[in-house]
N, C-alpha and C positions, 0 to 999 in steps of 0.2 A: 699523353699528358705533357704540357710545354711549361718550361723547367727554366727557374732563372737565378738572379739574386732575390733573398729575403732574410729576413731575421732571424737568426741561427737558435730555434725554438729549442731543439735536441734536446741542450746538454747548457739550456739557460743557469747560470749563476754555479754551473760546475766550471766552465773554461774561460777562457779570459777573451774568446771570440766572440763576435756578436753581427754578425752576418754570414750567409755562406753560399756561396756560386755554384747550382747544379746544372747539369746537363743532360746529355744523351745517357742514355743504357751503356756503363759500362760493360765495355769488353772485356774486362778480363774476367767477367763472370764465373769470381769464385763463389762454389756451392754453396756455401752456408751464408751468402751477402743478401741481407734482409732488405737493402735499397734496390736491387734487383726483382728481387723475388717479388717483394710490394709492386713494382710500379715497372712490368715488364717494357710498356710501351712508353716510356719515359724519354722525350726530349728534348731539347735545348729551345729557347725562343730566343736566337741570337738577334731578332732586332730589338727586344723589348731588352736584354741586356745593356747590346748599345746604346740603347736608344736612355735608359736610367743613368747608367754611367757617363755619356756624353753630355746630360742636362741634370744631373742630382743637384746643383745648385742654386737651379731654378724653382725644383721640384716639392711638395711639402708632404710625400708619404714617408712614413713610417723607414723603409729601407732607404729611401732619398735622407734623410734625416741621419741616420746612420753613418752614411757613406757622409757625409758632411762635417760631420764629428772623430770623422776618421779613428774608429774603431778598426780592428782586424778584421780583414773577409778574409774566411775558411775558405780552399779549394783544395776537395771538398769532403764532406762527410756522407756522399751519397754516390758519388762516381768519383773515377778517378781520373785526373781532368791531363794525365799523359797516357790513357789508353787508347789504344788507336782508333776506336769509335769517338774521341772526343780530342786529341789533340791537335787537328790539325785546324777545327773552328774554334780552339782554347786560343792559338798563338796570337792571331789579332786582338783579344781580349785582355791577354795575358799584359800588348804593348800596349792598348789604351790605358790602362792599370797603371801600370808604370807610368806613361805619360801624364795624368790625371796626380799619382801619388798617394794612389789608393793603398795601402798598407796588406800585406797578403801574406796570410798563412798556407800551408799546407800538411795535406794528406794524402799520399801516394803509394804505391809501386814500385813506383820507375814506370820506362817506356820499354817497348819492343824497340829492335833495331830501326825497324823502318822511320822511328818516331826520335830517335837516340841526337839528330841533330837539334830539334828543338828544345829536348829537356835539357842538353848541354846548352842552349843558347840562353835559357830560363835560370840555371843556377851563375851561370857568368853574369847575366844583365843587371839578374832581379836584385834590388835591395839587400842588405843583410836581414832576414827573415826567420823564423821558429819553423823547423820539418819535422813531418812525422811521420816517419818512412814504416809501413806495416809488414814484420817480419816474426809469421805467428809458430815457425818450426825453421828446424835447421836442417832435416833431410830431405835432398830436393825432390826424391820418390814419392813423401810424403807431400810435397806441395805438387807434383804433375797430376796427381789422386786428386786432392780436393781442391786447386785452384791450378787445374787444368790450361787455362787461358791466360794465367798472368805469370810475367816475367817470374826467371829463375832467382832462387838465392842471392847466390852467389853477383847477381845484376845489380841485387838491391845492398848488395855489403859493396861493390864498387861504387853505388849511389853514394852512400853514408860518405866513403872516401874525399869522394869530389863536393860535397855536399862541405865537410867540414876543411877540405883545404883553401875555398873559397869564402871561409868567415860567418856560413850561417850556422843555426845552432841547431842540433840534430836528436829527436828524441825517436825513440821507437816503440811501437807500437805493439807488443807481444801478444797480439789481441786476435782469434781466440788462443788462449793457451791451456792445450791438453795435455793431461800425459800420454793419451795414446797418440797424438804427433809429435810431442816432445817430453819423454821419459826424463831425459837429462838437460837440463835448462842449461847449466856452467858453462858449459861451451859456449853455448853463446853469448851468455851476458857478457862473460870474460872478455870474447870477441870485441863484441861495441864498447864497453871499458877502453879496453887498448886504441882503438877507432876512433877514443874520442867521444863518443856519445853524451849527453848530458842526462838524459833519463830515460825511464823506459815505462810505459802505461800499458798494463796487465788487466785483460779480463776473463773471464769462464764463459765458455760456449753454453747454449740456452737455448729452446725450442716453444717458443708460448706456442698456444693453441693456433692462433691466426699467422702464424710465421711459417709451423709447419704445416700449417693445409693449403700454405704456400711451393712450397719445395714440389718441383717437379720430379719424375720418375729415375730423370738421370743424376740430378743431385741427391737423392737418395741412395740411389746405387753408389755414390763415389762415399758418402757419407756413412753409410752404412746403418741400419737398422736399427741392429743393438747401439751403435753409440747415440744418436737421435732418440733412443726409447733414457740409456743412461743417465744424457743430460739434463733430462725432464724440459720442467716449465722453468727453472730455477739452477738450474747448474747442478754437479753430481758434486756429493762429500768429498769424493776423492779429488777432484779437479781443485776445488776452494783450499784444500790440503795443500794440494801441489802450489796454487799461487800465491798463497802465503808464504810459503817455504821460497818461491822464487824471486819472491820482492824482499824477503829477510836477506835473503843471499846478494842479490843487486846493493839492497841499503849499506852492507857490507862491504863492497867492495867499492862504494862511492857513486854509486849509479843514483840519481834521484829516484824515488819511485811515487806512481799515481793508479787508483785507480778509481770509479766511479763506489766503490763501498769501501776506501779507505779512509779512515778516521783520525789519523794520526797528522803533526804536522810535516810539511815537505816542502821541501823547494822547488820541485819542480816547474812549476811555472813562473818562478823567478825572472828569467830570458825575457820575458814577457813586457816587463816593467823597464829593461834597459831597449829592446829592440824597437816595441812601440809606444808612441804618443797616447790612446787613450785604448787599453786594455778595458775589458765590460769587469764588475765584479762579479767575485768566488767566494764562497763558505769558506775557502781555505786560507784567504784573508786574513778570517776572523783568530780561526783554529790557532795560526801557526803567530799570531800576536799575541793572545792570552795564556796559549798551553804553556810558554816558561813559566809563567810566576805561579805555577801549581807547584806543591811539593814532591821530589821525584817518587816520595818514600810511602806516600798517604793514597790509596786508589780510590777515599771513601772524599776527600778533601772536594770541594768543588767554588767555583768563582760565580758572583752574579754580573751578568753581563745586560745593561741598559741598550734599549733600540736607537736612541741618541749614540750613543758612544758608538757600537757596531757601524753605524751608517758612517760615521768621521774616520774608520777602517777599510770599508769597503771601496773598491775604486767607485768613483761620481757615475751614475747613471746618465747617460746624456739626455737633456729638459727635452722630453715629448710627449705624447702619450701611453702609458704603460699598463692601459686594462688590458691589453690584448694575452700579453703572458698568461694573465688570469683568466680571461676568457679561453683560453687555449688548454689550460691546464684543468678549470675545473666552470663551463660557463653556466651550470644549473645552481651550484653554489652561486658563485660571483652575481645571478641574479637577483638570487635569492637575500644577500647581505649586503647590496646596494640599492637605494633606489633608481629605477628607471626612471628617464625624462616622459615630460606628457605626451612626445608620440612612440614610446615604448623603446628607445635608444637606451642603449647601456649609457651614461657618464661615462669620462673618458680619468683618467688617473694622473694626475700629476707626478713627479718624483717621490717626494715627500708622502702623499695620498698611499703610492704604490709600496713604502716602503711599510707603513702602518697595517697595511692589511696584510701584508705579509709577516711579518712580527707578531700581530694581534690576533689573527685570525688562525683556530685552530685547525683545520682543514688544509688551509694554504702554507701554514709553517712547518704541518707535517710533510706535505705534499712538495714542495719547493724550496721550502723557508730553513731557517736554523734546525729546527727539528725532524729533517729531514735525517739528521745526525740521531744517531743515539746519546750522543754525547751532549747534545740538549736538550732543555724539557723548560717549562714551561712552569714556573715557581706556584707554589696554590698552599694554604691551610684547607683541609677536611672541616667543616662547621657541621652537624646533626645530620652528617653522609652526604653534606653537598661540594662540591669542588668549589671554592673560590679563588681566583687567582688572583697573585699580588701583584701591584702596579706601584709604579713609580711617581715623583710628584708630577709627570706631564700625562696621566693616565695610558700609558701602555707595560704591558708587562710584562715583569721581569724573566729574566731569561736566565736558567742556569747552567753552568757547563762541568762536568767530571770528564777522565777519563775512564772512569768505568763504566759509565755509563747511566742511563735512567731505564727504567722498565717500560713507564708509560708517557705519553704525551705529557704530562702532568706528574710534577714532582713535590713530596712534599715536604718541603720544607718550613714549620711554624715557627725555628728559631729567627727567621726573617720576617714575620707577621708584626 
């Protein structure tokens, strides 16, 4: 499979990225890395790289467009673009980047020795930038076990060092975090506190169906069984205990914290907003503007939130077209609640277009949208058992937000009817 720049689909409208640079098969082939396991034969198309990057100005796709608007490109969320299967065709790319003024985030390791002149050459050149050095246990026994091939510890806490004496801004990544690799998180959070660190993104290890009939015999062996059988499809009680507890403890102690099912507001990605030019919008936008003017004291209290108003919150989408998200996330839907053109072509979405369907649409809101939250829902009176929802005077509707939550996609509230 030949591997390049595209549109950072992942983790749409959770991160403030919005492209991302893959390549070869990383080497540091830790067990439990789903971009591996997916897509064993995974490599770089370095001319179609160059070749996007050298001409995105000419160019009128989708990822040219991007790159144009200078959003963040991710490096990367699929490989690790200083492992030694991939850093030494990174560095030319690394300097057209640079030279172009492409704006660039990351997601790493560190290098091996052999690779240690270039990632020193990449934190000295590169712009002041947002890191996200992934450091998911503190005992390095436990990381020679199940991430066998990548740099020690101890590498990546020297990273962080050089990382933050050079002025960029350094988050980590405590992803997966178990108790059976790390029983006692203090140490380390404490560690990157003192370091410097700005925040830390926590998640629970997880095994869906398709991931692990992925996993070959040796990742199994280092992963072991019973923890693979523990974690399920969904993460184990005990683990969701433990990382709740370890981002209580982080918030604590001044550490930002994020994670993909945290609901509360954060700053985390704050850095975001002073280091680059055009950040993509986040749900978290919205969260961390409205959740003050709730009462600390009321958990039943909740605010109506307008899809006008949200959109005047969220960072600007840059003008292109945005069915593709929607095609990407749900395209039996998406056909089904637009019409097709007369030779069967999706329509293509406008800003505004893509912003409506994702607010209005219950499917998409649940799925991507505000209500992907529990903490929103979707305002409705009950009329003779039927859900009606209310809308606002420009017909889209209203949107509610608590911190406690809502039960169902739809909430009901008639004293706003």
């Amino acid at each position: 499979m030949a591997d390049g720049i595209r549109a950072y689909a992942g983790e749409f409208l959770t991160s403030p990225a919005g492209l991302e640079l893959s390549m070869n098969w990383c080497g540091h082939a830790c067990s439990y890395c789903f971009a591996n396991l997916s897509t064993p034969n995974r490599r770089a198309d370095i001319r179609g790289i160059v070749g996007l990057l050298s001409e995105h100005q000419r160019r009128r796709s989708r990822e040219a467009r991007l790159l144009q608007a200078r959003v963040p490109l991710l490096v990367s969320n699929h490989v690790d673009p200083l492992a030694g299967t991939n850093a030494v065709q990174f560095e030319p790319i690394w300097e057209l980047c640079v030279e172009l003024g492409i704006p660039l985030t990351w997601q790493t390791r560190g290098a091996h020795k052999p690779q240690l002149r270039i990632q020193e050459r990449i934190i000295r050149e590169t712009p002041r930038a947002v890191w996200y050095v992934s450091i998911p246990m503190l005992d390095d026994d436990v990381r020679r076990r199940v991430e066998p091939h990548a740099p020690s510890i101890g590498s990546r806490l020297e990273l962080i060092d050089q990382l933050v004496e050079r002025g960029h801004v350094v988050t980590v990544g405590v992803n997966p975090l178990t108790a059976e690799w790390m029983p006692q998180f203090e140490p380390l959070l404490d560690m990157l506190k003192a370091k410097g660190v700005w925040g830390v993104w926590v998640q629970i290890p997880y095994f869906s169906k398709s991931f692990k009939g992925n996993l070959d015999a040796k990742a199994r062996a280092r992963l072991g069984e019973d923890f693979i059988l523990d974690c399920g499809e969904k993460g184990s009680k005990t683990d969701r205990k433990h990382a709740q507890a370890a981002m209580a403890y982080a918030k604590g102690i001044g550490l930002e914290v994020f994670s993909t099912e945290h609901e509360e507001p954060t700053r985390f990605f704050d850095p975001w907003h002073t280091v680059y030019e055009r950040p993509m919008p986040y749900w978290h936008q919205l969260v961390n503007k409205i959740d003050p003017d709730l009462d600390n004291a009321d958990d039943d209290e909740y605010l109506v939130v307008r899809r006008e108003y949200a959109q005047s919150i969220l960072s600007p989408l840059p003008e292109l077209d945005w069915s593709e998200p929607l095609r990407h996330k749900r395209a039996k839907h998406y056909r089904a609640i637009v019409k097709p053109l007369p030779d069967g072509r999706l329509p293509k979405q406008d800003v505004n277009g893509f912003w409506q369907i994702m607010w209005n649409d219950e499917l998409f809101a649940k799925s991507i949208g505000p209500n992907s939250f529990r903490r929103f829902a979707h305002a409705c009176v009950i009329e003779d058992g039927e859900i009606v929802p209310l809308l606002d005077e420009n017909g889209d509707k209203l949107v509610v937000y608590r911190r406690k939550g809502w039960k169902y996609t739809y909430a009901q509230t008639p004293e706003l009817g």
